[in-house]
C-alpha positions as CSV (number, residue, x, y, z in Angstrom):
1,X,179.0,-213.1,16.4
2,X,176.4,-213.8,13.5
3,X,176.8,-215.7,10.5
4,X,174.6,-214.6,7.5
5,X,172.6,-217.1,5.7
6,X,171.6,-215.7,2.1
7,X,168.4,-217.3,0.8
8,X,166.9,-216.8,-2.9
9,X,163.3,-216.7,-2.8
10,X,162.1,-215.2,-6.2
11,X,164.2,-213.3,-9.0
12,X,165.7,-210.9,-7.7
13,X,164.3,-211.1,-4.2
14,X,166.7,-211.5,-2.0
15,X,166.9,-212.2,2.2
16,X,169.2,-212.9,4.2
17,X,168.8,-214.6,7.3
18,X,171.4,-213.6,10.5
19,X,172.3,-216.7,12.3
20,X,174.3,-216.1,16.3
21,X,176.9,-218.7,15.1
22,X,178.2,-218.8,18.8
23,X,175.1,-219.8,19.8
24,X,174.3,-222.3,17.4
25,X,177.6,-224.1,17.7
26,X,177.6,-224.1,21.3
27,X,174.0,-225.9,21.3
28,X,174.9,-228.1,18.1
29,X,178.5,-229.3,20.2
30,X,176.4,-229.6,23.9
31,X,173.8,-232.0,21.9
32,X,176.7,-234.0,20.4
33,X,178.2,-234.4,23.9
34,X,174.5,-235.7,24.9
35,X,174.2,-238.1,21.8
36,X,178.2,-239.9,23.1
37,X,177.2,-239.7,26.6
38,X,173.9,-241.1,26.2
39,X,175.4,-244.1,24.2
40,X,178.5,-244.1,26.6
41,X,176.5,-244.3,30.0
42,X,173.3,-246.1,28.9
43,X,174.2,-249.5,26.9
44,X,174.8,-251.6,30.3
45,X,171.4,-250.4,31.6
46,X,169.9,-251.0,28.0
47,X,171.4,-254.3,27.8
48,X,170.2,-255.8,31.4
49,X,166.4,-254.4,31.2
50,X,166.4,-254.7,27.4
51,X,168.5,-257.3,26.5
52,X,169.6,-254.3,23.7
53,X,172.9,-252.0,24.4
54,X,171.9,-249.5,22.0
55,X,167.9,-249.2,22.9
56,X,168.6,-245.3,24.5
57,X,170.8,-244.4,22.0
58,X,168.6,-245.1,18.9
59,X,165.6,-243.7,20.6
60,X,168.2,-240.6,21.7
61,X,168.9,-240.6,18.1
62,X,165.3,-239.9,16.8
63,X,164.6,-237.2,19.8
64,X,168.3,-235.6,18.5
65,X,166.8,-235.6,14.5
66,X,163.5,-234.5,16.0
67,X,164.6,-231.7,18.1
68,X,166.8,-230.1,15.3
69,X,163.4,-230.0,13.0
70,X,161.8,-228.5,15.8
71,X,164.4,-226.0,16.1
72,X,164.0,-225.0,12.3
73,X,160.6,-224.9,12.9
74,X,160.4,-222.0,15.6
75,X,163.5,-220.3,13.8
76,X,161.6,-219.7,11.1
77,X,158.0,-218.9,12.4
78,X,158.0,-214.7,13.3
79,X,158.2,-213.7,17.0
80,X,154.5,-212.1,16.9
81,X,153.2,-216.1,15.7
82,X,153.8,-216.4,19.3
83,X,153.1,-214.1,21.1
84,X,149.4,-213.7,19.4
85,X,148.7,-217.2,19.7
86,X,150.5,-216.7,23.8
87,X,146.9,-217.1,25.7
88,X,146.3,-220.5,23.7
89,X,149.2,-222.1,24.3
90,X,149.1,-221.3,27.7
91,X,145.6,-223.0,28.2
92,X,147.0,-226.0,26.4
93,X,149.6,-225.9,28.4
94,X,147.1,-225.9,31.6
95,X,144.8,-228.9,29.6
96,X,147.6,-231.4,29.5
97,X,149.0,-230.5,32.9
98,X,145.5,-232.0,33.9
99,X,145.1,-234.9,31.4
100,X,148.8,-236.2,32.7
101,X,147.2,-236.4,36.3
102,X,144.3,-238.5,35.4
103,X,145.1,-242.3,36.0
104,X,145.0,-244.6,32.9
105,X,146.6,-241.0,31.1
106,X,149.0,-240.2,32.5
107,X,151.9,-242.8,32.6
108,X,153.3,-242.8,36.5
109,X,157.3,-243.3,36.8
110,X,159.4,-243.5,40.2
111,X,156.2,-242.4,42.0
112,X,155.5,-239.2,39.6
113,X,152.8,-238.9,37.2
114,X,154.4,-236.4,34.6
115,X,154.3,-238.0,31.1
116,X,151.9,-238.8,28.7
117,X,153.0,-241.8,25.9
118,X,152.3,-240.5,22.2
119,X,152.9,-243.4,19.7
120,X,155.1,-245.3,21.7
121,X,157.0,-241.9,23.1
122,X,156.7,-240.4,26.5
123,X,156.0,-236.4,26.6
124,X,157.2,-235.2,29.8
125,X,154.4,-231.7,29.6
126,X,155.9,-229.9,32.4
127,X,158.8,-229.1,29.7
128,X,156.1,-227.8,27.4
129,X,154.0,-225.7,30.1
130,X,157.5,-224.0,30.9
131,X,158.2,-222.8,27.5
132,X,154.1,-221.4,27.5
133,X,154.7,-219.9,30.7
134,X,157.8,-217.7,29.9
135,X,156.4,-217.0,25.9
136,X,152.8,-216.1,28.0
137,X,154.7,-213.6,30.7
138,X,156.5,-212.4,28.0
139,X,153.7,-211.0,25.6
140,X,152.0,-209.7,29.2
141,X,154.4,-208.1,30.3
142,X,155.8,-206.8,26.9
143,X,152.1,-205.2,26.6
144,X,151.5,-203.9,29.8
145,X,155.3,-203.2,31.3
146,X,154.6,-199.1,31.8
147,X,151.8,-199.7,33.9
148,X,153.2,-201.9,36.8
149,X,154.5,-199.2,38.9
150,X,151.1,-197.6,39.4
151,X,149.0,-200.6,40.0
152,X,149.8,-204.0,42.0
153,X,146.9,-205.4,39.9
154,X,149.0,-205.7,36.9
155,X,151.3,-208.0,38.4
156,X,148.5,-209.6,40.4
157,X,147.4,-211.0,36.8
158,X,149.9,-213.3,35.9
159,X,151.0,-214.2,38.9
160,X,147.0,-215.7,39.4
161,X,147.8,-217.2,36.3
162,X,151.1,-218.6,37.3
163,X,149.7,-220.4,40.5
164,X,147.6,-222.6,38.1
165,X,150.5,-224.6,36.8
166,X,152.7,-224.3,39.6
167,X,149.4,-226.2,41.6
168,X,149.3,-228.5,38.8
169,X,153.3,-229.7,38.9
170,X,153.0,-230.3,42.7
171,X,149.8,-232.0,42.2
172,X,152.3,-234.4,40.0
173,X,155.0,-233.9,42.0
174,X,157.7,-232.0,39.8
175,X,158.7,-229.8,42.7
176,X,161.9,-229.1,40.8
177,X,160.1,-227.9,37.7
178,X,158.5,-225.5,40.1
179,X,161.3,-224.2,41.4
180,X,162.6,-223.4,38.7
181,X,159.5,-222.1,36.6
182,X,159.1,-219.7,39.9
183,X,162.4,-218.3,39.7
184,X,162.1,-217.7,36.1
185,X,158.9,-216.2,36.5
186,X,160.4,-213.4,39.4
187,X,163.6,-213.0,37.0
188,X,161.2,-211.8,34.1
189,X,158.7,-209.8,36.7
190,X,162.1,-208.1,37.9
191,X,162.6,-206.4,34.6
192,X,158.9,-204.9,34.6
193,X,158.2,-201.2,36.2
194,X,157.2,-202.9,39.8
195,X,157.8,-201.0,42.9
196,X,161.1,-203.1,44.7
197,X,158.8,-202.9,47.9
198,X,155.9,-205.1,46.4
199,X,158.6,-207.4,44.6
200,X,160.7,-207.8,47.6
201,X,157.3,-208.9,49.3
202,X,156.7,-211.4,46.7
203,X,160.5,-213.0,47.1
204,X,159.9,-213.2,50.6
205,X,156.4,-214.9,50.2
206,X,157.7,-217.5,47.7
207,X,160.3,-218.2,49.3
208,X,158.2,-219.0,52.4
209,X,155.6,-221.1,50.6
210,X,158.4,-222.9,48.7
211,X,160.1,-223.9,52.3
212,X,156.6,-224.9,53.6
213,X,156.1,-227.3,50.3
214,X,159.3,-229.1,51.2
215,X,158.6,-229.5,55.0
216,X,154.9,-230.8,53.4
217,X,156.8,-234.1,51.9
218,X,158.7,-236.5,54.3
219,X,160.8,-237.4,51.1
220,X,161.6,-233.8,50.0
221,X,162.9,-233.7,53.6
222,X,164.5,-236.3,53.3
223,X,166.4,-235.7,50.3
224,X,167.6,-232.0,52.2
225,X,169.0,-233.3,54.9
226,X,170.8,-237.1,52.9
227,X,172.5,-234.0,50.3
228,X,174.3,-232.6,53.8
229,X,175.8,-236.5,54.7
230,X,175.3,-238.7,52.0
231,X,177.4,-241.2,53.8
232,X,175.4,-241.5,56.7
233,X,172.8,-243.8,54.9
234,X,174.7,-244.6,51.8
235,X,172.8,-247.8,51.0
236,X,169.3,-246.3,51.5
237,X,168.4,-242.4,50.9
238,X,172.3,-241.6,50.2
239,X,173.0,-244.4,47.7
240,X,172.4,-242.0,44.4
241,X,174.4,-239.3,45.5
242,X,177.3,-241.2,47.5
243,X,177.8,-243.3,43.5
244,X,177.8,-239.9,41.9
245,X,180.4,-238.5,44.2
246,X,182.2,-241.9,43.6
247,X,182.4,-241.4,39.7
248,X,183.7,-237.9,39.8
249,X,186.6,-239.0,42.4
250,X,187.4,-241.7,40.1
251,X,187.6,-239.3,37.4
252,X,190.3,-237.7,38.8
253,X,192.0,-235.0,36.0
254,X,191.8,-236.5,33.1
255,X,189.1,-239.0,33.3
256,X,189.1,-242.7,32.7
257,X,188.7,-242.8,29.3
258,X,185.4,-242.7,26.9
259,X,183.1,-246.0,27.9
260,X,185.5,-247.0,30.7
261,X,183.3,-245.9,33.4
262,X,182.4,-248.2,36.4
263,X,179.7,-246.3,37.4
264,X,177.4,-247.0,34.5
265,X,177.7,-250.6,35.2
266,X,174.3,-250.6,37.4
267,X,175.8,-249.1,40.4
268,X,174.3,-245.7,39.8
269,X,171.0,-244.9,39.0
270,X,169.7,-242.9,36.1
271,X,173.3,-242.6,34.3
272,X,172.1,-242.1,31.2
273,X,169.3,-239.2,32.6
274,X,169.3,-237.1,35.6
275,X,173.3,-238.4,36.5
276,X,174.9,-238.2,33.4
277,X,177.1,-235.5,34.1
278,X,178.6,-237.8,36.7
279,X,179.1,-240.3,34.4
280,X,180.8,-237.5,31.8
281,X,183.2,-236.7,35.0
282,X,184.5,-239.8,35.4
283,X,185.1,-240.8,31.7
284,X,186.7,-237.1,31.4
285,X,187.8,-236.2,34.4
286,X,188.3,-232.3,35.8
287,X,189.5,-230.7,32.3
288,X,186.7,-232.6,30.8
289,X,184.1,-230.8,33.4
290,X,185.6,-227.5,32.4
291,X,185.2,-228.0,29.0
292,X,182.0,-228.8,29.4
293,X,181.0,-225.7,31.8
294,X,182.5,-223.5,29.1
295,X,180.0,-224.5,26.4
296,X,177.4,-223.7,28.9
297,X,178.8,-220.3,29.8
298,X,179.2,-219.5,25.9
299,X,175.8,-220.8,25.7
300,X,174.3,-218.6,28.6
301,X,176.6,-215.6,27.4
302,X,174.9,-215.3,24.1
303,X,171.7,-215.7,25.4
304,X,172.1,-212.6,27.7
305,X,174.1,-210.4,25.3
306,X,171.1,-210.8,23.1
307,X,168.6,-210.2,25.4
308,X,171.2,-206.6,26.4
309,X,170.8,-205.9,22.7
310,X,167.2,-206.1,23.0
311,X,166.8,-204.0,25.5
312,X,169.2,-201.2,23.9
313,X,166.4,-202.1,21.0
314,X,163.7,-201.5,23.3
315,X,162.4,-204.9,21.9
316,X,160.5,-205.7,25.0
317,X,159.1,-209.1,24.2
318,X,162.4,-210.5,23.1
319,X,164.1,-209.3,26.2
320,X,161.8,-211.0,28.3
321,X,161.5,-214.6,25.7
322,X,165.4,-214.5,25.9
323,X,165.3,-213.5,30.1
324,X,162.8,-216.3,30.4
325,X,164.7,-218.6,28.2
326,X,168.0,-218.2,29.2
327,X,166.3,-218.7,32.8
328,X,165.0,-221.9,32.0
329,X,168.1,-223.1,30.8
330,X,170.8,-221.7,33.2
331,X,169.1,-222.9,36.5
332,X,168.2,-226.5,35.2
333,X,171.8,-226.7,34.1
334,X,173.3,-225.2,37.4
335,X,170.1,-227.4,39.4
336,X,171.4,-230.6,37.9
337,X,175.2,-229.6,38.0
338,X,174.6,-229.1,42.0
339,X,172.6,-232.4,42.5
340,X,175.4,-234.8,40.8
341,X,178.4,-233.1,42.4
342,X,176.4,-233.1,45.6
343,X,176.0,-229.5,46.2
344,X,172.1,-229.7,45.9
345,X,169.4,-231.9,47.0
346,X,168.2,-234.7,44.9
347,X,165.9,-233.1,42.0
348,X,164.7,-235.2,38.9
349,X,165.7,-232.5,36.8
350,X,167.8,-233.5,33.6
351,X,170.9,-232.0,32.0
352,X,169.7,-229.6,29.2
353,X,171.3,-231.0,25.7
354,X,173.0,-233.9,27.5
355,X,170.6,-236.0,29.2
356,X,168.4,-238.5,28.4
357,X,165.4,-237.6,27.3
358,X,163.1,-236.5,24.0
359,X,160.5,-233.8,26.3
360,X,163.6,-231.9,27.6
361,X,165.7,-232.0,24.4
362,X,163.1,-231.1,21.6
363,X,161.9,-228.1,24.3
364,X,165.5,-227.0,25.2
365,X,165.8,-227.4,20.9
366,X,162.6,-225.4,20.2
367,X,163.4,-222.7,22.3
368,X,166.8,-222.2,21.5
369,X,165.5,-221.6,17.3
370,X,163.2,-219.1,19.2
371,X,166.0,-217.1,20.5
372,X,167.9,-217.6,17.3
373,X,164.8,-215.6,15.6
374,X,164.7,-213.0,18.0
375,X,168.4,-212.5,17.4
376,X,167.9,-212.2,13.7
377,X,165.5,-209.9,14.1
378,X,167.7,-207.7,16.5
379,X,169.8,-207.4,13.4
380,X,170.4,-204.0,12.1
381,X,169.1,-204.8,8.6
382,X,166.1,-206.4,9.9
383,X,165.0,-204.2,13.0
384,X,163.5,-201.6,10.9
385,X,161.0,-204.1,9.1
386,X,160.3,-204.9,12.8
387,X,159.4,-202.1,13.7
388,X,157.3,-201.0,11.0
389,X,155.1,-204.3,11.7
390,X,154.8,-202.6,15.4
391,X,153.7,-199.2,14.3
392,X,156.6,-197.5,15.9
């Protein structure tokens, strides 16, 4: 479903820009939810540390005005702005991933050093190396997709580049963000010409190293086997999880009501961030989880019918933006889903669109005017132009 903006530029000029309403709306309602929850789950937290109930929420409200600018910002800058510019902001990317690990830089939260503070906000730049991974892979692979079939070599390439940042987020830790920066990265390589033997190889060798990573940490360890039996140890390792499972049984079917949760009130930890969804279970209960799962299946639809249409376009580099994207955004949501309903180990990955946190919401935000271009430009009226600025 697109809805067509018409926009006057000069006399008799005329454009019109093709908006995927579905999309749109879906993001615009799931950032709505995050602005309520964030002000529903945060205020006793806010108002013990801060002696200020509605500290989150204002600073949640400046990251929500932020992330919409940002949004208009990618929707309107062309597709080839980023893919020309792809090698640069990957290196950035790589910089800052270095600058956030020196001490005295980078700020170092819960143990993890993974955000730099910018005029009194944090920037968390594993969101941003994500997005210059997958726009990176995207314009490589978009250039050089006939030739992987003949030569391992060509997927040897990125993958040496991929192992930079994928170094640099353990080095942090933000084994999470790995995780799901890998998978992304194999999603995307599976839609390029490579021989199912050498990709099957490379499942089966990430896989591996990914296992060995988590047997490395004692915690990681930890946190897979407390996720089988939370209430062995509910007071130590299980405490986070054993609260979250407390808040969705209290929510029962219909939920206890907006602000009425019990949960918030300093018995769980990180309500407002990486356990908000448990927080959004209890105020609204099993319909309200629904709900809430259906904006993200609309969300992920959309994302993957374009990226169908792009392919039918032979559109290469959008089909692998909106694969990468709608990657990015499906496995965080399902990571963090699993985690707070205690299907998952413990991962300090936040909710996209609901959770606290300026980094992850102006990123998820940015992106999501990115795919918005690429679907305008999948538009019948405007492929043509498009491909005329190829040289098809």
């Amino acid at each position: 479903m697109n809805m067509t903006l018409p926009l006057n530029f000069s006399g008799s000029e005329r454009s019109s820009w093709r908006i995927d309403s579905l999309l749109l709306l879906a993001v615009l309602a799931l950032v709505s939810v995050g602005l309520t929850m964030v002000a529903s789950a945060s205020f006793s937290y806010a108002e013990h540390n801060f002696n200020n109930e509605f500290y989150f929420v204002k600073r949640h409200a400046i990251y929500v005005f932020i992330a919409l600018a940002g949004m208009c910002v990618t929707f309107f800058t062309p597709p080839s702005i980023w893919s020309q510019y792809s090698r640069l902001w990957m290196l950035l990317a790589i910089i800052l991933l270095v600058v956030v690990l020196i001490p005295g830089i980078g700020r170092e939260v819960n143990g993890s050093r993974r955000w730099l503070s910018i005029a009194g906000l944090t920037l968390q730049v594993s969101e941003l190396a994500k997005v210059a991974t997958v726009v990176f892979m995207a314009s490589y692979f978009a250039k050089s997709r006939e030739g992987f079939g003949d030569d391992w070599r060509h997927w040897a390439k990125p993958l040496g580049v991929l192992i930079v940042p994928l170094v640099l987020l353990l080095m942090e830790p933000d084994f999470g963000s790995l995780v799901v920066l890998s998978c992304t990265f194999m999603a995307m390589l599976f839609l390029t010409r490579i021989k199912l033997s050498h990709y099957l190889g490379l499942v089966l060798v990430g896989a591996s190293i990914l296992v060995l990573f988590a047997k490395a940490a004692p915690y990681r360890m930890a946190r897979l086997t407390t996720f089988l039996d939370p209430w062995s140890d509910k007071f130590d390792s299980g405490y986070q999880l054993t609260q979250s499972l407390i808040a969705f049984g209290r929510g029962e079917w219909f939920g206890v009501g907006l602000g009425q949760s019990v949960q918030k009130m300093l018995y769980l930890p990180e309500a407002h961030t990486d356990f908000v969804f448990a927080i959004f279970a209890e105020e609204f209960g099993y319909i309200g989880v629904l709900c809430l799962l259906a904006l993200y299946a609309v969300l992920v639809w959309r994302i993957f019918s374009l990226s169908k249409i792009a392919v039918s376009q032979e559109y290469w580099y959008g089909v692998f933006v909106l694969i990468g994207f709608g990657c990015l955004i499906s496995g965080q949501t399902m990571i963090n889903l699993g985690v707070n309903a205690g299907f998952l180990p413990t991962k300090g990955l936040t909710l996209p669109f609901v959770s606290y946190g300026g980094s992850s919401l102006i990123v998820t935000c940015a992106m999501v005017g990115m795919m918005l271009r690429i679907g305008h430009e999948l538009h019948p009226d405007t492929q043509v132009v498009r491909r005329v600025r190829r040289g098809r």
